[in-house]
LOVOZA-270883 format. One record per atom (N, C-alpha, C, CB): residue in three letters; atom name; x, y, z. Coordinates in Angstrom, 3 decimals, padded with zeros to 6 digits. Glycine has a CB too. Example, Ala and Ser with C-alpha at 12.3 -4.5 7.8 and 13.67 -1.06 7.14 Angstrom:
2
code;site;east;north;up
Ala;N;013.190;-005.690;007.800
Ala;CA;012.300;-004.500;007.800
Ala;C;013.200;-003.300;007.800
Ala;CB;011.308;-004.473;009.046
Ser;N;012.850;-002.250;007.080
Ser;CA;013.670;-001.060;007.140
Ser;C;012.900;000.030;007.870
Ser;CB;014.084;-000.598;005.725
***
This chain:
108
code;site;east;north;up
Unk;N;-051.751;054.277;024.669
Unk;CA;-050.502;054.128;025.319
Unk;C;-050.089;052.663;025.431
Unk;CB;-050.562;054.761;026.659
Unk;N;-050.962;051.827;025.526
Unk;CA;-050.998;050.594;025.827
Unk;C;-049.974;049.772;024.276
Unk;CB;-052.829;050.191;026.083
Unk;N;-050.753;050.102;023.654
Unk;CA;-050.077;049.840;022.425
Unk;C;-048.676;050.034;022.029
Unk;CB;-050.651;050.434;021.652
Unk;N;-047.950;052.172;022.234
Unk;CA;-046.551;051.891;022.458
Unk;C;-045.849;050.953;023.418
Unk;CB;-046.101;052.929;022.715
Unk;N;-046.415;050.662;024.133
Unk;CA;-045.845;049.857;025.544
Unk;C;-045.648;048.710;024.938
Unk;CB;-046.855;049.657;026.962
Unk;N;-046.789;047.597;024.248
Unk;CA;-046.147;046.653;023.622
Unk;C;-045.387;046.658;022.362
Unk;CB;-046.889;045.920;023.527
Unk;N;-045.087;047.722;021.447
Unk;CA;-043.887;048.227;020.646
Unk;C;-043.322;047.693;021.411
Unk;CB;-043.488;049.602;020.318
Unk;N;-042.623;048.462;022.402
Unk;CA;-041.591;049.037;023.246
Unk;C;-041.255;047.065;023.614
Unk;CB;-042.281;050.485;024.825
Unk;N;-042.168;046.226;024.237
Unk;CA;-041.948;045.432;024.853
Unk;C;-041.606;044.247;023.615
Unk;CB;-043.008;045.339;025.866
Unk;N;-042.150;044.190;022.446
Unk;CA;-041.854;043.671;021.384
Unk;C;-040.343;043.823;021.066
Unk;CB;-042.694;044.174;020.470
Unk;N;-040.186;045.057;020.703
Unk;CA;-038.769;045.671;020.152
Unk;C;-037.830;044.878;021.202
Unk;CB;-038.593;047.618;020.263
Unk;N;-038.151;045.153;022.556
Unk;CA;-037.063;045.260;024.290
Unk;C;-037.117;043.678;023.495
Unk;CB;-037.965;045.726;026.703
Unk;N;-037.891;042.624;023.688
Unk;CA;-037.921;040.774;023.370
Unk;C;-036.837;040.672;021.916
Unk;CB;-040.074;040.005;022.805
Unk;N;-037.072;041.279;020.952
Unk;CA;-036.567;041.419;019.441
Unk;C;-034.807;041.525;019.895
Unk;CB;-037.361;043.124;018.448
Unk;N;-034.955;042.746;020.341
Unk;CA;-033.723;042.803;020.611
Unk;C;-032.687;042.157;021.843
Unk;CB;-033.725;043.907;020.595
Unk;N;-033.455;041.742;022.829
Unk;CA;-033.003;040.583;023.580
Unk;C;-032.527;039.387;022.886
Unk;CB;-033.996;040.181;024.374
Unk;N;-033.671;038.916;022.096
Unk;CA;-033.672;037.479;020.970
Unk;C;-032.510;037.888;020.350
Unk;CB;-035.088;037.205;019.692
Unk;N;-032.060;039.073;019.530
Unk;CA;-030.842;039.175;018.558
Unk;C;-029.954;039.032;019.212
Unk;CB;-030.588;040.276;017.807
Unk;N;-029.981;039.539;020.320
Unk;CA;-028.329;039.581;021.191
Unk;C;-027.956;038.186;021.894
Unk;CB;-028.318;040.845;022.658
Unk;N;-028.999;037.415;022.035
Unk;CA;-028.799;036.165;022.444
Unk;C;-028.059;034.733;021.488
Unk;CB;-030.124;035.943;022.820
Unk;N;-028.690;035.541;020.035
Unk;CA;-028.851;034.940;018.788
Unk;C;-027.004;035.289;018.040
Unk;CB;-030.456;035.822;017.870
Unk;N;-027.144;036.445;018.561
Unk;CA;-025.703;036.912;018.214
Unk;C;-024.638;036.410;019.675
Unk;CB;-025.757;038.889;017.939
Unk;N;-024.776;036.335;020.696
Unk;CA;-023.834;035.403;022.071
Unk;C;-023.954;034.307;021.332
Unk;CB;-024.513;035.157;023.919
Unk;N;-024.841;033.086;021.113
Unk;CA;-024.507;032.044;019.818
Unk;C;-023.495;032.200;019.117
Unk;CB;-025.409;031.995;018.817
Unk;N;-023.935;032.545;017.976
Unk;CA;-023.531;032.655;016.587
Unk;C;-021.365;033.282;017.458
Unk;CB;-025.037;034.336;015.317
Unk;N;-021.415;033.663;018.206
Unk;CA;-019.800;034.495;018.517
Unk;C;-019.663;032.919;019.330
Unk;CB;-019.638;036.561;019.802
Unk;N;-019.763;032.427;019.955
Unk;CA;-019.712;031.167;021.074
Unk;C;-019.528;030.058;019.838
Unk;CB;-021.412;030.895;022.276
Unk;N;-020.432;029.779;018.955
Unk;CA;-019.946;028.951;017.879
Unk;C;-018.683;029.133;016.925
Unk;CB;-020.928;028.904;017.121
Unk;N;-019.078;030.390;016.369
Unk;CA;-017.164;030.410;015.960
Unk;C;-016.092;030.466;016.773
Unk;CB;-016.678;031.555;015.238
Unk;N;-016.181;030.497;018.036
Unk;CA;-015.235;030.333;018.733
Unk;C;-015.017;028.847;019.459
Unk;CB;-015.349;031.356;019.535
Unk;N;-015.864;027.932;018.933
Unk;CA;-016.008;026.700;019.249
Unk;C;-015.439;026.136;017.992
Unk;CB;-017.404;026.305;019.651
Unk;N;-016.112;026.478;016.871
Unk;CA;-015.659;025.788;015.594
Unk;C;-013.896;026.115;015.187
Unk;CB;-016.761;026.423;014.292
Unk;N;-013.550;027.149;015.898
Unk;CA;-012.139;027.786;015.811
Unk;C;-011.067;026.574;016.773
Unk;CB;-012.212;029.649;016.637
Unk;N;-011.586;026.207;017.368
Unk;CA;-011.287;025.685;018.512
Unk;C;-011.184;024.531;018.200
Unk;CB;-012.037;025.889;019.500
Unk;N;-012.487;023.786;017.512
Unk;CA;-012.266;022.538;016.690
Unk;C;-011.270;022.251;015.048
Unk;CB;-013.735;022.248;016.424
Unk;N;-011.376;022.975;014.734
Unk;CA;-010.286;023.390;013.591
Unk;C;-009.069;023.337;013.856
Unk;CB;-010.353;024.634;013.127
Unk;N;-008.488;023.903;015.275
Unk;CA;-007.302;024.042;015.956
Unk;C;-006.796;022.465;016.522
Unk;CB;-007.571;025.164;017.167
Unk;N;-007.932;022.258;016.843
Unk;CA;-007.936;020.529;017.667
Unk;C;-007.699;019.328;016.275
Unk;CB;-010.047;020.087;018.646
Unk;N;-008.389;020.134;015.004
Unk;CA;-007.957;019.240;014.128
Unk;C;-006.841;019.221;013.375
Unk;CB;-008.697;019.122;013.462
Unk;N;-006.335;020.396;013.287
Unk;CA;-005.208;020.639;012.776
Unk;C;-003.830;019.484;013.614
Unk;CB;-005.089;022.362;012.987
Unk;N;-004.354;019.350;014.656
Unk;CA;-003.392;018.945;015.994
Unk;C;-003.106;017.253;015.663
Unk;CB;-004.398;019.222;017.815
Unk;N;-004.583;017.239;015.383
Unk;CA;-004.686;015.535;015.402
Unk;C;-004.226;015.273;014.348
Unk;CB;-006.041;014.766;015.510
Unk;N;-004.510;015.836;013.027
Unk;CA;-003.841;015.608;011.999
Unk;C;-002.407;015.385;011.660
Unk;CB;-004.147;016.326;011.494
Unk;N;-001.783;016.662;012.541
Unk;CA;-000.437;016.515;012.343
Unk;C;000.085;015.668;013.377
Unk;CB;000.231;017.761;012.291
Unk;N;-000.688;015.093;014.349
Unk;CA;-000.009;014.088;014.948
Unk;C;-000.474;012.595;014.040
Unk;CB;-000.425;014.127;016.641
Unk;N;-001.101;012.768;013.328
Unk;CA;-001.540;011.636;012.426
Unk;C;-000.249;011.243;011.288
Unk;CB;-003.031;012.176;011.576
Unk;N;-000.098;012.609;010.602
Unk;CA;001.357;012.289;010.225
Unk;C;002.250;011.465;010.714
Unk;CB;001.972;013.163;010.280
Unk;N;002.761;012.364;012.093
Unk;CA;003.919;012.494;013.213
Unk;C;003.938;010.858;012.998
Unk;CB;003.515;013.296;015.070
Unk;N;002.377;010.284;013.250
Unk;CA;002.603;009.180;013.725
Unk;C;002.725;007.725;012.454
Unk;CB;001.446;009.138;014.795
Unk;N;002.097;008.427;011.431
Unk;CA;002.218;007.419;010.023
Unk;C;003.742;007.057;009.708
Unk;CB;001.576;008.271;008.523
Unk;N;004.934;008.303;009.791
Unk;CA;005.926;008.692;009.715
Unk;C;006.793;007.993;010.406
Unk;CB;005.896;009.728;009.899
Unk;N;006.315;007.878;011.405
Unk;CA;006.934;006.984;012.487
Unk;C;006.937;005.518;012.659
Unk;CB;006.448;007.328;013.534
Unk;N;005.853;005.241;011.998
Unk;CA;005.274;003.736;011.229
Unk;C;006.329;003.252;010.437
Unk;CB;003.897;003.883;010.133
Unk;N;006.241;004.249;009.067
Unk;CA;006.825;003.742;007.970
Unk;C;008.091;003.047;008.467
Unk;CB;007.064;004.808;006.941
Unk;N;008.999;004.815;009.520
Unk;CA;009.820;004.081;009.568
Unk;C;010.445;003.099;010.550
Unk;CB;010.342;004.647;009.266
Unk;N;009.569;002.511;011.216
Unk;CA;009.710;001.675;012.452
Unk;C;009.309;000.195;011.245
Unk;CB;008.353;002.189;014.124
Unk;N;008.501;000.071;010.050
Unk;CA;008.141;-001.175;009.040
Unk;C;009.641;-001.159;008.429
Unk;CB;006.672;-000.880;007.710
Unk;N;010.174;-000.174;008.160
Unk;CA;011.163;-000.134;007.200
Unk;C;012.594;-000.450;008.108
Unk;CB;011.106;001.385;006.380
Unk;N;012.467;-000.018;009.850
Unk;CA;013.775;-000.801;010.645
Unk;C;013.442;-002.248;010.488
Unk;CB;013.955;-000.430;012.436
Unk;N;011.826;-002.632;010.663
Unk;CA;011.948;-003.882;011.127
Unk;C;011.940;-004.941;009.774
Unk;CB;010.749;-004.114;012.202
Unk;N;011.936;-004.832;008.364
Unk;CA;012.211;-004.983;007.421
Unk;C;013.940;-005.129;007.233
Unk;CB;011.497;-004.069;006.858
Unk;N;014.875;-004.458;007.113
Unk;CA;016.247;-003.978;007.810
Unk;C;016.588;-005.420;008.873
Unk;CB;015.958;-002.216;008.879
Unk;N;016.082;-005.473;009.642
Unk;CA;016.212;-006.201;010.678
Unk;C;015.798;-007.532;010.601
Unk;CB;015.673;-005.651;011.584
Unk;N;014.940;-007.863;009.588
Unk;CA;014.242;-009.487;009.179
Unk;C;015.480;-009.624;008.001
Unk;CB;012.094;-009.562;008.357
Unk;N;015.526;-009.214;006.974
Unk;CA;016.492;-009.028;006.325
Unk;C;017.986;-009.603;006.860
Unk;CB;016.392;-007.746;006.152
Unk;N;018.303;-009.083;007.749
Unk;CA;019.484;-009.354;008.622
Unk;C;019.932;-010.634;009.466
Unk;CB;019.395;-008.463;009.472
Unk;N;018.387;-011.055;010.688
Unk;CA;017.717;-012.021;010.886
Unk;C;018.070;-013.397;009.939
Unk;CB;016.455;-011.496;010.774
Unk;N;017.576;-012.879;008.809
Unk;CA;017.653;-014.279;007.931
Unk;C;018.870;-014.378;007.261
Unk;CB;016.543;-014.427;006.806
Unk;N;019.844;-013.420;006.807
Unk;CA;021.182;-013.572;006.867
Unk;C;021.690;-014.208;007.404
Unk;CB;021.692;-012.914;007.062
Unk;N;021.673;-014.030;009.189
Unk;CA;022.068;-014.611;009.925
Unk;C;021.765;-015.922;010.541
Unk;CB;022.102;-013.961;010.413
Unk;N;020.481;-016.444;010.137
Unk;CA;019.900;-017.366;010.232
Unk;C;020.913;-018.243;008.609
Unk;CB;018.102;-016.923;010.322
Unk;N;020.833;-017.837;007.648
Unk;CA;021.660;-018.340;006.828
Unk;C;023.038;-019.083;007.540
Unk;CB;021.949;-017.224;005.932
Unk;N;023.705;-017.574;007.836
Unk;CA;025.130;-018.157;007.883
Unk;C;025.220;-019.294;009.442
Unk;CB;026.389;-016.579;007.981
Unk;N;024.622;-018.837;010.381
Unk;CA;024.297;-020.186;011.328
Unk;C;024.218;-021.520;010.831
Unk;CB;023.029;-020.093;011.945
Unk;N;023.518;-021.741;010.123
Unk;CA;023.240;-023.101;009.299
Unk;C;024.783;-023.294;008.257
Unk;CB;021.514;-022.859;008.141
Unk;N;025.162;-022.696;008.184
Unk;CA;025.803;-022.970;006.637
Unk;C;027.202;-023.064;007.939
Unk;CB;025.703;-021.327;004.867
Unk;N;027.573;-022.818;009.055
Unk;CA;028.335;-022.856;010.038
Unk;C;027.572;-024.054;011.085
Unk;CB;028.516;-021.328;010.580
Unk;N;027.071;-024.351;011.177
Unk;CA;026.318;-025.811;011.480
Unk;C;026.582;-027.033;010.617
Unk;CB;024.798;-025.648;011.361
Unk;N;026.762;-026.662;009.804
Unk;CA;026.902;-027.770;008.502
Unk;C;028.471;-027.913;008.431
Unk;CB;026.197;-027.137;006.799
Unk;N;029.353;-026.487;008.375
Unk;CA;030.612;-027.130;008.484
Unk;C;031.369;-027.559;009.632
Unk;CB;031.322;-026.471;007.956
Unk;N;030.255;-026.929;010.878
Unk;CA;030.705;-028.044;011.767
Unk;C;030.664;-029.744;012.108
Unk;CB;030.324;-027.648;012.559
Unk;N;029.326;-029.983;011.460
Unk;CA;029.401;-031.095;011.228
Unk;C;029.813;-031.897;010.128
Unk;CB;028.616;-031.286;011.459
Unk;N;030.282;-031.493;008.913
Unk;CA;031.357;-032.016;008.229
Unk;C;033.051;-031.893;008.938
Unk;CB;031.219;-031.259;006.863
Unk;N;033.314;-030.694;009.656
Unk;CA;034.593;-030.975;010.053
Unk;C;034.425;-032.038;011.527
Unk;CB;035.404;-029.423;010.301
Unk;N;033.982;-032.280;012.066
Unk;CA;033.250;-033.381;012.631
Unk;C;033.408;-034.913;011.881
Unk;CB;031.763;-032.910;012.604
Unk;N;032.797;-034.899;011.371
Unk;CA;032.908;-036.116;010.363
Unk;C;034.542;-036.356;009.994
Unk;CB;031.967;-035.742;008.847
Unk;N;034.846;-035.359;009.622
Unk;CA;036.448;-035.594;009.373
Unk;C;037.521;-035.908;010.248
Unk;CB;036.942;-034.585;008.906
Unk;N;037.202;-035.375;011.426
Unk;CA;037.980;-035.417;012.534
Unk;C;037.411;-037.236;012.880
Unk;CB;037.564;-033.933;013.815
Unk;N;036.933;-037.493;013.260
Unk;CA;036.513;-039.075;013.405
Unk;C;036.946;-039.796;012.422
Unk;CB;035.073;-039.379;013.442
Unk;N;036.833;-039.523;011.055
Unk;CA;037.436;-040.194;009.888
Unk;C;039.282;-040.060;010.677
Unk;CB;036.997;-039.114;008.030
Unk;N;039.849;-039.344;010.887
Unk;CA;040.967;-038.512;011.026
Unk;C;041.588;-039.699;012.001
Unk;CB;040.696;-036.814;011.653
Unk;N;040.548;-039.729;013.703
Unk;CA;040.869;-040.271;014.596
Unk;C;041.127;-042.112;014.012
Unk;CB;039.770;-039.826;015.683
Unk;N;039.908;-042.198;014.013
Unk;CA;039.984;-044.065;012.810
Unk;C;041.348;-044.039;012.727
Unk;CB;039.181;-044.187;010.685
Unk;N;041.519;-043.096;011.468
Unk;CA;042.613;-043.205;010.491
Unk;C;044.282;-043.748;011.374
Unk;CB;042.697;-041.460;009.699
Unk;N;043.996;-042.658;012.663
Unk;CA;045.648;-042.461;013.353
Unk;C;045.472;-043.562;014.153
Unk;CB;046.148;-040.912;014.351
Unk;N;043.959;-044.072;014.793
Unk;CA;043.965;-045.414;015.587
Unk;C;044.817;-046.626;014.794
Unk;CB;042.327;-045.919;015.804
Unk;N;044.572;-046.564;013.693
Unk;CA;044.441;-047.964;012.967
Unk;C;046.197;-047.935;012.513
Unk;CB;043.035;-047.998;011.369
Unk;N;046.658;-046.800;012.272
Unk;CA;048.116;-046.305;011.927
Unk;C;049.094;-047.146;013.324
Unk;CB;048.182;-044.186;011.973
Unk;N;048.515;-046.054;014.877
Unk;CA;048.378;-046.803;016.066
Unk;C;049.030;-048.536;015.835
Unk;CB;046.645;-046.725;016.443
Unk;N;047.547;-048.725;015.613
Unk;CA;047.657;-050.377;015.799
Unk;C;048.822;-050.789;015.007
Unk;CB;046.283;-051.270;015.238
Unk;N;048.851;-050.437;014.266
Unk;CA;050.022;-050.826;013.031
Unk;C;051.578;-050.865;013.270
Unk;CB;049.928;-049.743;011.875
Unk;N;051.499;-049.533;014.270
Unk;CA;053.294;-049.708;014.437
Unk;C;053.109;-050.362;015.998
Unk;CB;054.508;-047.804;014.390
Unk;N;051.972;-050.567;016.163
Unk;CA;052.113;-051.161;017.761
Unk;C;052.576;-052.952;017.436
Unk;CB;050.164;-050.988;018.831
Unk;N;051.744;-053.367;016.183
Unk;CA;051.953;-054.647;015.880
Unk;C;053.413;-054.829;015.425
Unk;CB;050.974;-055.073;014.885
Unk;N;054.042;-053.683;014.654
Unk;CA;055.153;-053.790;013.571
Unk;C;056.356;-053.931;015.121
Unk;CB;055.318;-052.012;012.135
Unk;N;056.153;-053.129;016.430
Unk;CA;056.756;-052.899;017.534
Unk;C;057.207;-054.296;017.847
Unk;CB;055.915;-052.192;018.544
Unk;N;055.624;-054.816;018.162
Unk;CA;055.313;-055.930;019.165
Unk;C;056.148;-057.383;018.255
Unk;CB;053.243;-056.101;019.421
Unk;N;056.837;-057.145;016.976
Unk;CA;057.551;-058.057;015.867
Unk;C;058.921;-058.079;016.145
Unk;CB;057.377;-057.563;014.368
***
């Protein structure tokens, strides 16, 4: 009798061990499901976020572009301010000295 008893107690452990073995094996695919899901997530926020890169390189590209346009025409409007500058002083000279001229031609 002794003997069915440890059958019995073998088999009862065997089949404890499988069902434990099988709560695993169901707990892992439902973990690995879970991680798959989590990667799917990150991924497409990996996109979301490359996407968002490009085009935040490609405003600020757009925008240096523009920048130095404008940095252009500043200068090139700096420059004719100080040539019309120059002229205007040439200009003033010019009407002083005119000035003096009919002041002397007056003072005759």
């Amino acid at each position: 009798m002794e003997a069915v008893q440890e059958g019995i107690d073998t088999l009862a452990s065997l089949e404890e061990r499988i069902n434990r073995a099988v709560q695993v094996i169901s707990n892992l695919r439902s973990e690995n499901q879970q991680l798959q899901q989590r990667l799917k997530s990150a991924q497409e926020q990996l996109t979301s976020a490359s996407e968002a890169r490009d085009e935040a390189q490609a405003v600020t590209g757009e925008f240096q572009k523009q920048a130095s346009d404008l940095e252009q025409r500043v200068q090139g409007l700096s420059d004719e301010l100080d040539t019309l500058r120059g002229e205007r002083r040439q200009v003033k000279v010019r009407i002083e000295k005119l000035l003096s001229q009919l002041d002397l031609l007056s003072a005759s």
